[in-house]
N, C-alpha and C positions, 0 to 999 in steps of 0.2 A: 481638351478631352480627347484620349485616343483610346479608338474603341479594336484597334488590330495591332500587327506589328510585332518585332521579336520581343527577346528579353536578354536586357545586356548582363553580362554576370557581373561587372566591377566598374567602379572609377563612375559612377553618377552620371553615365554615360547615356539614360536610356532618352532622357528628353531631349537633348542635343541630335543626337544620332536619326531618332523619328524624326525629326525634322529634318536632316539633312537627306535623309532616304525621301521622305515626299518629294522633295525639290531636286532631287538628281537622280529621278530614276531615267529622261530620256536627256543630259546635256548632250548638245549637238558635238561634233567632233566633224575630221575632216576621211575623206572617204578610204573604205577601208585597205590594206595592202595583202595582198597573200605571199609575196615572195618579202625575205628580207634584205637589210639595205641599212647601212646606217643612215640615224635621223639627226637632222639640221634641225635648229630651234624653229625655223618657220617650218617645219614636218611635224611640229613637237605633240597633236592630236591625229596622228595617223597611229592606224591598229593593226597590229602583226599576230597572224593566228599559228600556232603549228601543234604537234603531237608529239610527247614521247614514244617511246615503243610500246610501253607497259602501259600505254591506252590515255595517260593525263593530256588534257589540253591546256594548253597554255596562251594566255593572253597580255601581251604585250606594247602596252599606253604610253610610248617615250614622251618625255617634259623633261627640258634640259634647261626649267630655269634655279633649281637651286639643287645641291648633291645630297636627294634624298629622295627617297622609295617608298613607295605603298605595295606592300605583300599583301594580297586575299587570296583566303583558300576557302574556294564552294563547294561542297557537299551537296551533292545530289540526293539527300535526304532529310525529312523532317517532320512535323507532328501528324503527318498525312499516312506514314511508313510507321509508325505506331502499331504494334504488335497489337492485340484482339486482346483487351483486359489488361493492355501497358502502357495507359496514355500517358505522356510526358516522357519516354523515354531517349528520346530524339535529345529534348531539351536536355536531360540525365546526363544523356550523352557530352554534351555541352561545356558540361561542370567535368564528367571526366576527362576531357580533355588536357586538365589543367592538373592533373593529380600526379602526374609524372613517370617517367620511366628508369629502368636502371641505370642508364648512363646520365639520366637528367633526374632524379627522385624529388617528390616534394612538390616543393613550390620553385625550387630553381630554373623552369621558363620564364616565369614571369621575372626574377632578378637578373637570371642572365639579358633576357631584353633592357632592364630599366639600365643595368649595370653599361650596356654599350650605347643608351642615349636614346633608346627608343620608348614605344608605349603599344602596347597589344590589347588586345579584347576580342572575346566573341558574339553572336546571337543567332536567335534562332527563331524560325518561323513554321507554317503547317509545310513548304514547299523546299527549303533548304535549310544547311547548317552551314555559317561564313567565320572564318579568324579571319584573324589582320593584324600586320604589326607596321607600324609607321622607322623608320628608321633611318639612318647615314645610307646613303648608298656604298661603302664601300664592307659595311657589314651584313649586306643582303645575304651573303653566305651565308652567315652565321643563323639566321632566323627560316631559313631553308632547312638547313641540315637541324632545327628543332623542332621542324614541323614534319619534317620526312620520318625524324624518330620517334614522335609520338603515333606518327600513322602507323606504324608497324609494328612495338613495342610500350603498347601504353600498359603500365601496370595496374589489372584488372583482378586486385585481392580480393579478398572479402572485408579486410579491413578499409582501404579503400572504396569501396561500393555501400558497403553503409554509413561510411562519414559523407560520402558526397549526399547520398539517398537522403541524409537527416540534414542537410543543409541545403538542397531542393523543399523537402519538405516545411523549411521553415521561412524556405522563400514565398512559398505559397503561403500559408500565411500571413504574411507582410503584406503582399502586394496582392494578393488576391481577396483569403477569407476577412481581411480589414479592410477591404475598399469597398463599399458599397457597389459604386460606379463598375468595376474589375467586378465584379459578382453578378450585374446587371446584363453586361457584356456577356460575359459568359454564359447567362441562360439564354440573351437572345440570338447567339452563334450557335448552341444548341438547339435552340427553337427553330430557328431560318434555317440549318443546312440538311434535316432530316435524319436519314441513315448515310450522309457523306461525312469524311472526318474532318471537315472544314469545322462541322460542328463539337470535337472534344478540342477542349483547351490544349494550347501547347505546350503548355507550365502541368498540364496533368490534371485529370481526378485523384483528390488524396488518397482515396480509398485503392487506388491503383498502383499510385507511384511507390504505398507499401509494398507492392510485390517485387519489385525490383529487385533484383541478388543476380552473384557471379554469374550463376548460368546465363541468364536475359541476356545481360550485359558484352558475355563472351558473344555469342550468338549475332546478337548487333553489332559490334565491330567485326566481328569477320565479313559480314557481308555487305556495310556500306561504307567502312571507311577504308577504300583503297583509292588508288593513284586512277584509274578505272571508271570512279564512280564520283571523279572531282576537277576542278575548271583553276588552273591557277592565274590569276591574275597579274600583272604588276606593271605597276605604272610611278613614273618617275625617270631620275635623270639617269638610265640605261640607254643601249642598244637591242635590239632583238637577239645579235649574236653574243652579248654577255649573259643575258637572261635564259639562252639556251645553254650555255654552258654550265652554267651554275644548277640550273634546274636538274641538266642530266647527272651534274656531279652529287647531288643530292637525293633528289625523287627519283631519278632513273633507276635506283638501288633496286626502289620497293619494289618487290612483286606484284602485276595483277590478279586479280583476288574472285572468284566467282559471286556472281550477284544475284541477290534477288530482284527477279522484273518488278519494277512499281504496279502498281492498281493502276488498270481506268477506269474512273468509277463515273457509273450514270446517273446523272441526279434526277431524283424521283421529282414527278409532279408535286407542286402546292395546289392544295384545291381549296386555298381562302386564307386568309389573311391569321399570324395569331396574334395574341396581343398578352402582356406577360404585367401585372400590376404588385409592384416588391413593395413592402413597407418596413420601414426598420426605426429601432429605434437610434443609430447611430446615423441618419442622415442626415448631413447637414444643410443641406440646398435639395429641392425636388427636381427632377430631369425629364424632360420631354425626349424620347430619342424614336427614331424609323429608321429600321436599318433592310434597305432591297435585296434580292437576289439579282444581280445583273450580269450580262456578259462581261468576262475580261480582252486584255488584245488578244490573249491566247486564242478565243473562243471569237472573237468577233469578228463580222464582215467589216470590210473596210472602213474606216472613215466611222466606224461605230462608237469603239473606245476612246477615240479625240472627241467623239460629241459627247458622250460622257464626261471627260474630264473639262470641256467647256462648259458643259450645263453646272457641273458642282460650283465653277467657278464661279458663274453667272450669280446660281442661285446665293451660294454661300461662303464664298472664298477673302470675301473683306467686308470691310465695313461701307461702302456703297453695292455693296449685293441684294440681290432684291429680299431673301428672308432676312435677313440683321435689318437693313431701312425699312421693311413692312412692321417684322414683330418691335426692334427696338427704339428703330428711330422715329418711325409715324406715329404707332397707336400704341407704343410702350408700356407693352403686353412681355417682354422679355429684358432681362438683362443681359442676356446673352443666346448667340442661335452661331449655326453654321455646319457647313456642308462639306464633304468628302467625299472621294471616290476612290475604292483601292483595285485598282484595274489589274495589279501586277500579280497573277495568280497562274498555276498552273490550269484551274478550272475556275468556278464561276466566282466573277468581283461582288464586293458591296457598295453600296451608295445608301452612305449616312446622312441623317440631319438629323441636331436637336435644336433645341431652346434650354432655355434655366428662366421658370418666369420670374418676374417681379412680383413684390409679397402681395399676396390678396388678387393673384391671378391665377385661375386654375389650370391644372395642364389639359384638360378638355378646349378649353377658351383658345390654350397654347397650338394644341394640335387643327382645331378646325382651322384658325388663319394662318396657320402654315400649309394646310390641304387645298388654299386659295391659292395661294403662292406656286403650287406645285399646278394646279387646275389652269393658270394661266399661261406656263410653260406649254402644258401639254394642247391649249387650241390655240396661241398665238406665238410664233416664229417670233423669238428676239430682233431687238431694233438694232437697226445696222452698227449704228455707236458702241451700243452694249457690249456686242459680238467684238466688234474693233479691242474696245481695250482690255476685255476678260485674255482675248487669246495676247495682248501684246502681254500680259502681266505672264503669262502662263512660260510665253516663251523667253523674255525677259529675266525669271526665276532660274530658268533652266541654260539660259546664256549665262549668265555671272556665275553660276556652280562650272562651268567650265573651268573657272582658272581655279578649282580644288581638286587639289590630285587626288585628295581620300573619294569626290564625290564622285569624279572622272572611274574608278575604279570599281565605284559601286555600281555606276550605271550599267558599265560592261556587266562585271558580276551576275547583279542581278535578273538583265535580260537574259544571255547566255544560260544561265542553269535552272530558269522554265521554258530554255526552250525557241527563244526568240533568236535575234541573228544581229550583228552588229548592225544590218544596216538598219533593222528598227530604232536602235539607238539614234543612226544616223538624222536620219530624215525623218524624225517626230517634228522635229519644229515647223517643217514644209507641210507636215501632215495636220500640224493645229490649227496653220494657217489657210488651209482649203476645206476646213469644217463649215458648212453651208448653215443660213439659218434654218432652211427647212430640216436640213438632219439634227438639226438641234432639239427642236420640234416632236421628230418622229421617235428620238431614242427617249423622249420623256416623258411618250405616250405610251411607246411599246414596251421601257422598262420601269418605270415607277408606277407599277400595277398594283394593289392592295394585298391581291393571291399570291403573291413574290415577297411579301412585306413582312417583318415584325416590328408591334409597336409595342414600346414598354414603358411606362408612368414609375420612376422612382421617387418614393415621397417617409417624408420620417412620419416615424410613429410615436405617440406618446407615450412614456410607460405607462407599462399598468402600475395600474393603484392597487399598493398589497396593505391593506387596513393593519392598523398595529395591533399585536397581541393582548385579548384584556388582560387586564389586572385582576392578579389573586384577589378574590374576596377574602377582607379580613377575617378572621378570627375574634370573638369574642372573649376574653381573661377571662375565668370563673376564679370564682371567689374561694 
């Protein structure tokens, strides 16, 4: 069950890819370089930062074990930079990306990539907008010089803005107004975030993403898609002084572009807990879910967000965690349970758990022994064992996504454009490992509060009974 997270536009990409973003947003790497130098295979995790002139930063991950590249291009914008009455336009954005320009029209990005042996996609979230193209290193140019011309030159018709707008629109649909679960979600991110835009979906309110046309659209790309307002990536079997060359031969082109300042936005008090009860007739399983308001790294004292991401572990991260062995394994009250934290935010994280009970267990039964579970975090400091192997798993996850260059690429990425700094990526794993029990303790008193919380019950409904039409009374023949 994922209750956050982008949306990939193609290639069945979205369950693979959550997954591979949970597991690689901190891999370790080795410390960072500000000047450059070429890289030896044992340097092949050192980070090279530098700028164009026209404002783009550039990030530089050499791995010299096979001749091939990872191109990300981050976007310092997304469903948070949402216009007032244009929610999903970020995501909009997304789809036009792909819609072509004059010297590229069409769909010809995405063949020219496949045509030279690559594979590309994007997604999108409330805090960025990321492409990517996997490919040969020796055609790194080639998918530069198509990502530099769609920055600058995207064709923004009217014909194109309503065929993308009607293929948004029917993505919502699909993945939304027929998921139960995606609908559930979405009123409890509206419910928990208030008047922050944490709470409009990123995919959009239907009723919104109709307004969508050339004007919006001009409007948003002028002011966040420039070179200015974006983090380029690339990691693989490069140097820093090939990746600058190519880049300036490329993006240097683009002009920077005047910005609009982001929001900071204050999040209003919760002053009680809300609780949201859906019934439908299309569900097929019922759902227990608590979804907190919590600090992110961004937002957090030290040492805050590691006990966060230890505690989900603790709580819910496998199958010897303590909610999966209380609800499923002990008193087998659940067929399923488990626990999250998405820390990785401009502003405030969430800290999920559900269950799915087993038939003839109600989800009241579900949620008070899961409020045990949580009640015992919060007065007694995990047992030293516990703590041992939640964080070896944690760190372990995050060492093996090292030898992935796509994940190596996200990590950067994604710390960098809310905000973070290479060496958070760096030293996450030293930081998991000096998470104390007592902080463990204290982040799951002070933040899995009720008045921070929403709880939601998904449960199916039975149709209504619509009684059959009587029967005409006959007719009597006369004679």
């Amino acid at each position: 069950m994922t209750f956050s997270m982008a949306c990939f536009k193609r290639n069945g990409l979205a369950a693979l890819l959550a997954a591979f973003v949970a597991l690689s947003l901190f891999a370790p790497a080795a410390a960072q370089q500000t000047g450059e130098r070429h890289a030896t295979p044992a340097a092949r995790s050192k980070v090279f930062q530098f700028a164009l002139q026209n404002g783009m930063r550039v990030v530089v991950v050499p791995d010299r074990r096979a001749p091939v590249v990872t191109q990300m291009l981050w976007y310092r914008v997304g469903g948070v930079d949402d216009p007032p009455g244009l929610s999903g336009l970020a995501h909009f954005f997304e789809h036009m990306m792909f819609r072509g320009t004059k010297a590229v029209p069409g769909d010809q990005f995405a063949r020219t990539v496949a045509r030279n042996g690559g594979q590309d996609n994007a997604f999108t979230t409330h805090d960025y907008t990321a492409f990517y193209e996997q490919i040969a290193k020796d055609r790194l140019p080639i998918v530069m010089g198509l990502e530099a011309d769609r920055m600058a030159n995207l064709d923004l018709s009217d014909k194109n803005v309503r065929t993308e707008r009607d293929v948004v629109m029917e993505e919502r649909r699909m993945r939304v107004d027929n998921d139960p679960q995606s609908l559930l979600q979405e009123q409890m991110a509206a419910a928990l975030h208030l008047s922050h835009p944490y709470g409009r979906p990123v995919i959009g309110w239907a009723g919104e993403i109709r307004h969508i046309g050339r004007v919006e659209a001009r409007d948003f790309y002028t002011h966040h898609y420039a070179p200015n307002n974006a983090i380029l990536v690339v990691a693989g079997d490069v140097t820093p002084a090939e990746v600058r060359a190519d880049a300036e031969a490329a993006y240097g082109k683009v002009p920077a572009r005047d910005q609009v300042p982001r929001a900071d936005y204050v999040q209003p008090p919760r002053l009680g807990e809300t609780r949201l009860a859906i019934r439908r007739t299309d569900v097929k399983l019922p759902v227990f879910v608590r979804s907190y308001r919590v600090v992110s790294y961004t937002e957090a004292r030290p040492g805050e967000a590691e006990a966060l991401d230890v505690l989900a572990q603790l709580m819910g991260g496998d199958a010897n965690s303590a909610l999966y062995r209380s609800l499923v394994v002990d008193k087998k009250l659940a067929a399923d349970a488990g626990v999250s934290y998405d820390g990785y935010r401009r502003d405030s994280g969430t800290f999920l758990l559900y269950a799915v009970p087993r038939p003839g267990v109600s989800l009241a039964r579900l949620e008070q022994a899961s409020d045990a579970v949580i009640a015992r975090f919060q007065k007694t400091p995990p047992k030293p064992a516990d703590l041992a192997r939640a964080k070896t798993q944690l760190v372990a996850d995050a060492t093996y996504q090292r030898d992935s260059q796509f994940a190596m690429a996200m990590a950067y990425g994604r710390a960098l454009v809310i905000g973070l700094t290479a060496e958070d990526v760096q030293e996450w794993p030293d930081r998991i490992g000096k998470v104390a029990p007592a902080t463990v303790q204290k982040v799951a008193a002070s933040e899995l509060v009720k008045a921070e919380a929403v709880t939601g019950y998904l449960q199916p409904e039975a149709p209504k009974f619509v009684p059959p039409a009587p029967m005409p009374a006959k007719r009597e023949a006369h004679q």
